[in-house]
N, C-alpha and C positions, 0 to 999 in steps of 0.2 A: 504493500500500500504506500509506503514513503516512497520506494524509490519512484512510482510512479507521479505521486503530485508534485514532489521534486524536481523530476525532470521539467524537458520540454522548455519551448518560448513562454514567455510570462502569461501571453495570453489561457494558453493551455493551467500554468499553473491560475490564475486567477479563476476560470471555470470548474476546476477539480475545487478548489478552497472556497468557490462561490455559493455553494449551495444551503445556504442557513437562511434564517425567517426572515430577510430583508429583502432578498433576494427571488424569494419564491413567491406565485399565487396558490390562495386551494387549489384541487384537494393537498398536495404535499403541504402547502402550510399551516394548513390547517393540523394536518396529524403531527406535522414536526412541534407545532406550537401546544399542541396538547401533551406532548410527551417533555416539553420543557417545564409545562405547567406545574405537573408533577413531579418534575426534578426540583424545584425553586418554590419549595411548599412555603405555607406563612411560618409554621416552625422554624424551617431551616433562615428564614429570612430574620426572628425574630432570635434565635441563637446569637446570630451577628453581631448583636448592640455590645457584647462583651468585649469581642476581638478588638472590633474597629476601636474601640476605647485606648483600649492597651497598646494597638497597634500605634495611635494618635502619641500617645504618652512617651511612649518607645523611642521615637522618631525625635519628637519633640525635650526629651532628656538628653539625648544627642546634640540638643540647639544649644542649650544652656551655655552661657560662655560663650557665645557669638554672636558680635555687635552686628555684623553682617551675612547675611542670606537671601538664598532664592527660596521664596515661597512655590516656586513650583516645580524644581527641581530637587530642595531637600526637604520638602513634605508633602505640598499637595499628589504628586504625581506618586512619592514611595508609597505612599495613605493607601490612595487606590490602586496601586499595585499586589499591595500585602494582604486588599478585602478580596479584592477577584481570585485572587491566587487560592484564599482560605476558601470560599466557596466552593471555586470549583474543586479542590482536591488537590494539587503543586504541594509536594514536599517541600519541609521548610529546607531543605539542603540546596533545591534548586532555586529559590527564591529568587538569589542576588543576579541570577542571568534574566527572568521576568522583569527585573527592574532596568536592567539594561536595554532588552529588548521595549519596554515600554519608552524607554526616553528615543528609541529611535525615532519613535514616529511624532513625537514632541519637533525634533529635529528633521525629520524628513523633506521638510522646505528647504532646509540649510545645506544639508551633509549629500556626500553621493548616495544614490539607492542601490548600489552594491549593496553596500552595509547592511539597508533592509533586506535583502531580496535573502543575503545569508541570513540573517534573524530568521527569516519565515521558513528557510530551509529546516535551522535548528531547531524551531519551535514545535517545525511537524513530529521531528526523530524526536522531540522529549512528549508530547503529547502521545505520539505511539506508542511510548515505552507505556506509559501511563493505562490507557486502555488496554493492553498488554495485563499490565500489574492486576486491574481490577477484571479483567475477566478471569487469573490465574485466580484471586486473593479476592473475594466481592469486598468492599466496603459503603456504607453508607453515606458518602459525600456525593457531590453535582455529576462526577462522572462517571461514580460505580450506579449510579440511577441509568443513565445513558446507555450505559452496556446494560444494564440489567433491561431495556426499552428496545435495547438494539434485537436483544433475540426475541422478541415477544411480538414487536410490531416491526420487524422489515427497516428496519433503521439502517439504513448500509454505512459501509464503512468511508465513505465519502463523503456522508451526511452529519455524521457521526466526529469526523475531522472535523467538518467547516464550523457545526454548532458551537465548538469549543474554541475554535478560533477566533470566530466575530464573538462571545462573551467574553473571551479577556477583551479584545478590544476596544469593543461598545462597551463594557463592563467597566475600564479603567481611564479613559481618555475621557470620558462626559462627565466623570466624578470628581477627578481633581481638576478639571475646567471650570466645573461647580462650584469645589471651594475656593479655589482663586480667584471666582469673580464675585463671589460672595463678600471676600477677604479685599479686594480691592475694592468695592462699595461702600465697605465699612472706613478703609481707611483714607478713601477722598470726602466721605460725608457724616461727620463729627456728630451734626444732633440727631443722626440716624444710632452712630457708635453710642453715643450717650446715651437713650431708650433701651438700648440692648442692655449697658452694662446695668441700667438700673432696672432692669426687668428680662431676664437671662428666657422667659418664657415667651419673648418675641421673636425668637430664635425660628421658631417655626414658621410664622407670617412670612418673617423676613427670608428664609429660603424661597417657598412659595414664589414671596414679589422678586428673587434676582432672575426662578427659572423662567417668570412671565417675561421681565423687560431685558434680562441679562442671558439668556440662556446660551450654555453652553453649547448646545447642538444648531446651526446653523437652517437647514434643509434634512429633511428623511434622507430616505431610499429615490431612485426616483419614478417617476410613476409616468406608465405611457398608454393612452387614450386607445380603448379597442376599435373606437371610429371616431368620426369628427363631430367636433363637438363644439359649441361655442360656450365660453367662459366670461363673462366683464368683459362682452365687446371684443371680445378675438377669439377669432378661428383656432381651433388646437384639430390639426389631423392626426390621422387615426396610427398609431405607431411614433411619432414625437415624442420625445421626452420633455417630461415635467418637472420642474423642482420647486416645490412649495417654499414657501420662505415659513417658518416656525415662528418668529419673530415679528412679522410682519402678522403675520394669523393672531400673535399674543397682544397685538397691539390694534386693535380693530375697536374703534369708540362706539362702535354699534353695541359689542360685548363689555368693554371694557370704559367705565367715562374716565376725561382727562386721562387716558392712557401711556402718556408720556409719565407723568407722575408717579415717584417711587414711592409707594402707601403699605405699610406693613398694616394699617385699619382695616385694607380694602377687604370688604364681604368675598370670600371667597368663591371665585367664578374659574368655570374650569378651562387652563389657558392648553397650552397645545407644546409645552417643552416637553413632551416624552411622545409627545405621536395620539394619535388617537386610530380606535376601530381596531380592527385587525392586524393590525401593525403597533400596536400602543406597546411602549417598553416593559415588558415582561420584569427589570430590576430595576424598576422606578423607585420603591421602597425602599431598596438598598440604599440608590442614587440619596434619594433624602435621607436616610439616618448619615451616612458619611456626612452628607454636608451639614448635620444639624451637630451634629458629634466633632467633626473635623474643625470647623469655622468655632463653637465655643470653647473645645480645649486650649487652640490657641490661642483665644484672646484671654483665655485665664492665665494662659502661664508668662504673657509677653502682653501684660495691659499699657507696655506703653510703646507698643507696633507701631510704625510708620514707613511711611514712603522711602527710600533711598535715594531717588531719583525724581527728577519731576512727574506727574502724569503725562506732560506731552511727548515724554524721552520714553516711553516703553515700547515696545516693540511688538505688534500682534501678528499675529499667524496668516500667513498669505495662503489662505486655504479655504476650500469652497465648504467645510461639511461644518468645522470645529471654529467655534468662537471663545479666543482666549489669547493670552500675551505669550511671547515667549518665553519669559522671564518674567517676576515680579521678585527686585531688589528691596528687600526692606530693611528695619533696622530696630534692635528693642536691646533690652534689659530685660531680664528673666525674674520673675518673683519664684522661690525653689518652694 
């Protein structure tokens, strides 16, 4: 199975690793989507609140001692590298090469895509070994469910890859984009930071209103019209592709009044950062406890966070899907 998704022009390798729920229409996504359903139970989701803590803590007792950092290089991005990893099953052994392979695609605008193309290489041969392990040895985590779904329901071994492929990645790039744009909201707007620290239970609103007007995900998957069809005044033929703007959808004054407006008040209406219908994110839950758990530990432990650089010197991602900096420089003092 490796050497084949392995090989070949990329295209090839992209259509072997392409086949997960973003990708597919029913009937496959429908049954793919039901078999994740039941890998990604509310237990297994509510387990979580523990790790990510610890994981947070971890990370963050490592900052101690340094006036300077990348918030998204030595936390947000390791944060959501250590949940995904925990979830899906990644031995703590292999860890520190996930965290590698996750900053690649941080970088992926920057660096050559050699670099990637061997990440993905590597990542098939450790994921094999992996499914390998839990079909020898069943265990209870995201991928011994998988195998245990693969012989029941026709789950092939290609399916079976991509699934685990696109959840670390959707799984760990939209979460710490989450808290870094959380974390950068907080610390360009002061009497937003002051409401938080005097009431630590606005924590949740205020995820909510970054995934409305900040979201981390740009555009879905994208979506192409079985026929033609007319949209707000334009033509969409039948086979074109579509890419919704999420952000633009969260910001619609029809649903949303004064939409521009950052409101941790605002009665909860339901915006559109995780997708809706049949494509709605499956680790949305996650997504929010990281950033409700990520974004508070650290302003507890560094309440006196700030900027490093100006806001107009940061640097954002020249990338169609992911909305977020390349970097966020800050700078604190540690209360131990």
């Amino acid at each position: 199975m490796r050497d084949a998704i392995a090989s070949g022009p990329a295209e090839e390798k992209t259509a072997l690793l392409g086949r997960h729920l973003l990708s597919v229409d029913p009937p496959d996504h429908t049954r793919m989507r039901r078999l994740m359903s039941r890998a990604l139970t509310a237990r297994r989701m509510q387990e979580l609140q523990e790790p990510i803590g610890g994981f947070a803590d971890a990370l963050l007792d490592q900052l101690v001692g340094c006036e300077d950092f990348d918030l998204v290089g030595d936390y947000a991005l390791p944060l959501a590298v250590e949940v995904i990893c925990e979830l899906i099953g990644i031995p703590a052994a292999d860890r520190p090469r996930f965290r590698h392979w996750g900053s690649l695609v941080v970088r992926s605008e920057l660096d050559d895509d050699a670099s990637f193309e061997q990440a993905t290489d590597d990542m098939v041969d450790c994921f094999t070994s992996l499914i390998a392990s839990r079909r020898a040895e069943p265990v209870g985590d995201l991928v011994g469910a998988l195998v245990a779904a693969h012989q029941d329901e026709r789950l092939d071994d290609y399916e079976l890859i991509s699934l685990i492929y696109q959840l670390f990645f959707a799984g760990h790039e939209s979460s710490a984009y989450l808290i870094t744009n959380a974390t950068l909201r907080l610390l360009c707007h002061s009497q937003e930071r002051a409401a938080l620290e005097q009431n630590p239970e606005l924590i949740e609103p205020l995820i909510e209103e970054v995934l409305r007007v900040d979201g981390p995900v740009k555009v879905p998957t994208w979506r192409f019209p079985v026929h033609d069809v007319e949209l707000g005044g334009v033509l969409l033929r039948a086979g074109e592709p579509v890419l919704v703007l999420l952000g633009a959808a969260s910001h619609d004054p029809q649903s949303f009044p004064e939409p521009d407006r950052f409101d941790v008040s605002r009665a909860f209406q339901q915006h559109l950062a995780f997708g809706h219908g049949v494509h709605h994110c499956l680790g949305a839950a996650v997504a929010r406890t990281e950033g409700r758990i990520g974004v508070t530990r650290l302003f507890r432990r560094f309440p006196g966070l700030h900027l490093a650089v100006s806001p107009e010197d940061l640097r954002w991602r020249n990338n169609l899907m992911m909305r977020g900096v390349c970097e966020l420089p800050v700078r604190a003092r540690a209360e131990r």
